[in-house]
C-alpha positions in Angstrom: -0.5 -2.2 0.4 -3.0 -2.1 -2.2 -4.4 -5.9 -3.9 -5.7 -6.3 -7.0 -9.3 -5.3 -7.3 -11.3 -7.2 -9.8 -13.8 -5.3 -12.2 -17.2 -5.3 -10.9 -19.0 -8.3 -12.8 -23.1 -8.0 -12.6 -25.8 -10.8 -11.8 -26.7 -12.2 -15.2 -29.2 -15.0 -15.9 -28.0 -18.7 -14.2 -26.6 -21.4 -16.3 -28.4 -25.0 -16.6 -27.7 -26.6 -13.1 -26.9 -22.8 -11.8 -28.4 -23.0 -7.8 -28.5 -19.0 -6.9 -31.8 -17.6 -8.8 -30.5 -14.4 -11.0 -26.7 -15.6 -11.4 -25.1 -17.9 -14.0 -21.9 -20.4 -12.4 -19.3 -18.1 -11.9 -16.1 -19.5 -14.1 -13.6 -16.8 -12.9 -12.1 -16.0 -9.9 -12.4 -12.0 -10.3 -16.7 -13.1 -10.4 -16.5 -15.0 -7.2 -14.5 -12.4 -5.6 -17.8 -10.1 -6.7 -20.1 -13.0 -4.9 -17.9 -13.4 -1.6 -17.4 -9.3 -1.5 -21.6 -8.9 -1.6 -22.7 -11.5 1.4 -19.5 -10.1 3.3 -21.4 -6.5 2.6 -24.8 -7.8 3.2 -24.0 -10.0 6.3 -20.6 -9.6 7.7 -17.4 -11.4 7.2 -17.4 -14.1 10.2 -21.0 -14.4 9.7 -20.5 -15.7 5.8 -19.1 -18.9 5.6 -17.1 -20.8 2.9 -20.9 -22.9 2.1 -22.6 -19.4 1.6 -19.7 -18.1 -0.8 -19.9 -21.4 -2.8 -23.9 -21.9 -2.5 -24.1 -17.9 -4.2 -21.6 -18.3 -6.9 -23.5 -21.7 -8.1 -20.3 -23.7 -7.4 -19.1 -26.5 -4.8 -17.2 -26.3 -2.1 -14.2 -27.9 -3.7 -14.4 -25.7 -6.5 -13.7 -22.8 -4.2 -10.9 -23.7 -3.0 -9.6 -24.1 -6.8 -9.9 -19.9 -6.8 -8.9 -19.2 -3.1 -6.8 -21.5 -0.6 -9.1 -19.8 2.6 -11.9 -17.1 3.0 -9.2 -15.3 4.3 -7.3 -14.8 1.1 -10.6 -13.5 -0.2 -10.3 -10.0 0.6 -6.3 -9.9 -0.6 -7.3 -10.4 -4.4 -4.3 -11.3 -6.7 -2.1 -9.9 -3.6 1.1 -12.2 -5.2 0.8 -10.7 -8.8 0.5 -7.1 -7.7 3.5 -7.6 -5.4 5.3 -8.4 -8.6 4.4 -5.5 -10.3 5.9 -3.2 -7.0 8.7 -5.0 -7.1 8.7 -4.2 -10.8 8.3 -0.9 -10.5 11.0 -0.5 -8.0 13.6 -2.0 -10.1 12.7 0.0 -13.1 13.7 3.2 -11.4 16.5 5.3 -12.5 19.3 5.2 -10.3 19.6 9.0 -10.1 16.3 9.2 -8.4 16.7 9.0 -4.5 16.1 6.0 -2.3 12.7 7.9 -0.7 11.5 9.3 -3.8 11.3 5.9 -5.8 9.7 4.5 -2.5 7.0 7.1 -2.8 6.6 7.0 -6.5 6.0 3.2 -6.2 3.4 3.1 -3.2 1.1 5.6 -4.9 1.3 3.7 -8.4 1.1 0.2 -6.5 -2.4 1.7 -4.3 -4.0 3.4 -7.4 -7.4 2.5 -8.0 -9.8 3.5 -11.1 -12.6 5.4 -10.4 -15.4 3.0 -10.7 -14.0 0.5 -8.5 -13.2 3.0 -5.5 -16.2 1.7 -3.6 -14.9 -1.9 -3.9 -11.6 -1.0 -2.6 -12.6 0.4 0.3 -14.9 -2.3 1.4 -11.8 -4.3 0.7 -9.6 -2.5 3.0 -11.9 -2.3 6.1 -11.8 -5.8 5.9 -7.9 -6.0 5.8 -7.7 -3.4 8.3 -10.5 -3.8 10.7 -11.8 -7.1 10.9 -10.3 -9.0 13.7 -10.8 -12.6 12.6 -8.1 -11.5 9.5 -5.7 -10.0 11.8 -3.3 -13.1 11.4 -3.3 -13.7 7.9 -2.8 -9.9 7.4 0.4 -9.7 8.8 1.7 -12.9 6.7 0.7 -10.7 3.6 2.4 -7.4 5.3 5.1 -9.7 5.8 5.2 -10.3 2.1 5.0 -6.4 1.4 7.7 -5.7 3.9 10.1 -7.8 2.0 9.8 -6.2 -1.0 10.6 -3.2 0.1 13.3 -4.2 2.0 14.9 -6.0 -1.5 14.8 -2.7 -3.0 16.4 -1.1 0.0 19.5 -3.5 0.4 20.1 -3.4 -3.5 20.4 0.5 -3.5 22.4 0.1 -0.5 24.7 -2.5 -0.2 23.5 -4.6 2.4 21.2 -7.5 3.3 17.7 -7.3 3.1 17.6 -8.3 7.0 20.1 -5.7 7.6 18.6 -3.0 10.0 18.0 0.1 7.7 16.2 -2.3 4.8 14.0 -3.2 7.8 13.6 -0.1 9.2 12.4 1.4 6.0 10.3 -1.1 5.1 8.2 -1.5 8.4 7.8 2.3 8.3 6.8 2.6 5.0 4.0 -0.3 5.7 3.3 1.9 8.7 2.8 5.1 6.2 0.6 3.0 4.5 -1.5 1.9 7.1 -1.7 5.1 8.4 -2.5 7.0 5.2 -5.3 4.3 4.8 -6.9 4.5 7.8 -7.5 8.4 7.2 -9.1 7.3 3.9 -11.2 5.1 4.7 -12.5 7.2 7.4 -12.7 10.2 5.6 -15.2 9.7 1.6 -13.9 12.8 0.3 -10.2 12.1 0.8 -7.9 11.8 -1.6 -5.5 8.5 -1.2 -2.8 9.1 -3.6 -2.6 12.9 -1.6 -2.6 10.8 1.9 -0.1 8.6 0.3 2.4 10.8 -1.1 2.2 13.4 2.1 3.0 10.7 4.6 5.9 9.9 2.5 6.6 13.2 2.9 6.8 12.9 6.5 8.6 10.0 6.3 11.5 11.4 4.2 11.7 14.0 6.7 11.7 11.9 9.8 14.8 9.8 7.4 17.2 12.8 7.2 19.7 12.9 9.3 22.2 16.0 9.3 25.8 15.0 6.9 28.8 14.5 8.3 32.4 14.3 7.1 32.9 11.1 5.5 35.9 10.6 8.1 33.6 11.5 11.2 31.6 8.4 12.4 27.9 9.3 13.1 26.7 9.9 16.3 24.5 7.6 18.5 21.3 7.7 17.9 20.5 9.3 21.9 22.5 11.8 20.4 20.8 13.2 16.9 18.8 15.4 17.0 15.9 16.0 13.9 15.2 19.5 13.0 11.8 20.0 11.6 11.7 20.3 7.9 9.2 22.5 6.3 6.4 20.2 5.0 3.0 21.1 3.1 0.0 22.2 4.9 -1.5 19.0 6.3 -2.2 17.8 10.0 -3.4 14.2 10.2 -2.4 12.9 13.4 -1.4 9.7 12.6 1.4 10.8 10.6 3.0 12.5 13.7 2.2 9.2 15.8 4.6 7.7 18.7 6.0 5.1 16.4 6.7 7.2 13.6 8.8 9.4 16.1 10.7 6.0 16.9 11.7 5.5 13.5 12.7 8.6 12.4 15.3 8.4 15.8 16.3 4.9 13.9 16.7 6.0 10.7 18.8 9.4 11.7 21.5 6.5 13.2 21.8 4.5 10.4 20.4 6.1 7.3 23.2 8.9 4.7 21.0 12.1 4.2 21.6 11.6 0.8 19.3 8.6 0.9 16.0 10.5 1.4 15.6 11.9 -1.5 14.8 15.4 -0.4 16.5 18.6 -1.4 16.0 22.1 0.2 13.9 22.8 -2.7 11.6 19.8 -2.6 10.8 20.5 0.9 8.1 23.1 0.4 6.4 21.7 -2.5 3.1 21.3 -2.5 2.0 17.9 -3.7 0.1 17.9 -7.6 -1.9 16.7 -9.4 -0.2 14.0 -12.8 -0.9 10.7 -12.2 2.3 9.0 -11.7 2.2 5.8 -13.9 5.9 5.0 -13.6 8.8 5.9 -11.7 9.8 8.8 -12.1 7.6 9.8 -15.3 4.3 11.0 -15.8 1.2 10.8 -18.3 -1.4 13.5 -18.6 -2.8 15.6 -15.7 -6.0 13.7 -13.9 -7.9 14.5 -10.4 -9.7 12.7 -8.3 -9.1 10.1 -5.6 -5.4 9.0 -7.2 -4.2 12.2 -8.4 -0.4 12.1 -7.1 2.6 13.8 -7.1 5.1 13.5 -10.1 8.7 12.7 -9.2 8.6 9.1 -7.2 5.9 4.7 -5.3 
């Protein structure tokens, strides 16, 4: 759910025929990203306009639209790149790791975010998430998101990406997102790549459904019933919302157990702290706001 964020690019002196005082033409699009991100910071999103954005960055109005096809895409970044590189990751993991793990591995490496651009991000994100006026072309993007998580789905399972489990999944790992996002951004001292991988957590849990004999068809879903699975010690309401309880009933009817991911051991451990930078495999130990668990985004 995550979008590229740009490096932070300071004012410098303006170029000859530069119009904002204490800033040069911008000539990239990560720099008028920077200029649209401080008048939405300084004067709201709805209030700035396409003019104020150009007017700033030293640029015309045309010229704009060269970088960005609406304001709206402002926020979303290089959204299309980094969807390739989740969809990337996803294919690149090993075959042996389960369906919910690799899921989990590859949202925490897709929403990982350096240090020094945390601030950024967030300011990104409560435009995404809580500005009205991008409501609509939010859910295009999600749309977007969805799919590739769906893609990955179908290919580990054998069936269409429209099929019902590949969209199941996928809508309630966007939801896990969302979710774990939310908590973030109203919470500084949380930890996203801990939100992230303990909602996935849930998730898994919600996914597992009890075996049965391969000759034995599955029950309806009115009748499965999900016993609670010991999870680590964490309480955020959201994760235990109405619509998470929907899905897990939807994925107990049409989801293997052996899908999840989850073993008897891996349900009490505690999430740590090796930042995951591919699936399945780690680099050295690091804390802070993206330390993650180890063994699958």
């Amino acid at each position: 759910m995550s979008t590229a964020t740009a490096p932070d690019v300071p004012p410098v002196r303006p170029a000859d025929g530069g119009s904002q005082p204490g800033r040069r033409r911008v000539t990239s699009q990560a720099e008028l990203e920077q200029v649209a991100f401080e008048l939405f910071a300084a004067n709201g999103f709805e209030q700035t306009t396409v003019e104020d954005i150009a007017v700033a960055a030293g640029i015309g109005r045309r010229t704009f639209f060269r970088y960005f096809p609406s304001k709206n895409d402002v926020p979303w970044g290089m959204f299309e790149v980094e969807l390739q590189r989740m969809r990337a990751c996803l294919k690149a993991c090993p075959r042996d790791v389960r369906l919910m793990d690799a899921i989990r591995v590859a949202l925490i490496e897709f929403n990982q975010v350096e240090p020094d651009r945390i601030r950024r991000h967030r300011l990104r994100m409560e435009l995404i998430l809580r500005v009205p006026a991008l409501l609509a072309h939010s859910t295009l993007r999600f749309a977007a998101w969805r799919a590739v998580v769906a893609e990955f789905v179908a290919e580990r399972t054998g069936q269409r990406p429209d099929a019902l489990a590949p969209q199941a999944i996928a809508h309630a790992v966007l939801g896990v997102a969302v979710a774990a996002y939310e908590q973030w951004l109203d919470d500084e001292n949380a930890e996203l790549g801990t939100l992230l991988d303990l909602a996935m957590r849930h998730l898994a849990a919600a996914f597992t459904a009890p075996e049965h004999p391969a000759t034995q068809a599955a029950p309806p879903a009115s009748a499965v019933q999900l016993e609670p699975r010991a999870l680590p010690p964490y309480e955020p309401s959201r994760m235990r919302s109405a619509a998470i309880q929907a899905t897990a009933m939807v994925g107990a009817a049409v989801l293997p157990a052996t899908w999840t991911g989850r073993t008897e051991a891996s349900t009490t451990r505690s999430p740590v702290t090796p930042r995951t930078r591919s699936c399945g495999s780690t680099t050295s130990s690091a804390s802070g706001p993206m330390a993650v668990a180890p063994t699958a985004w």
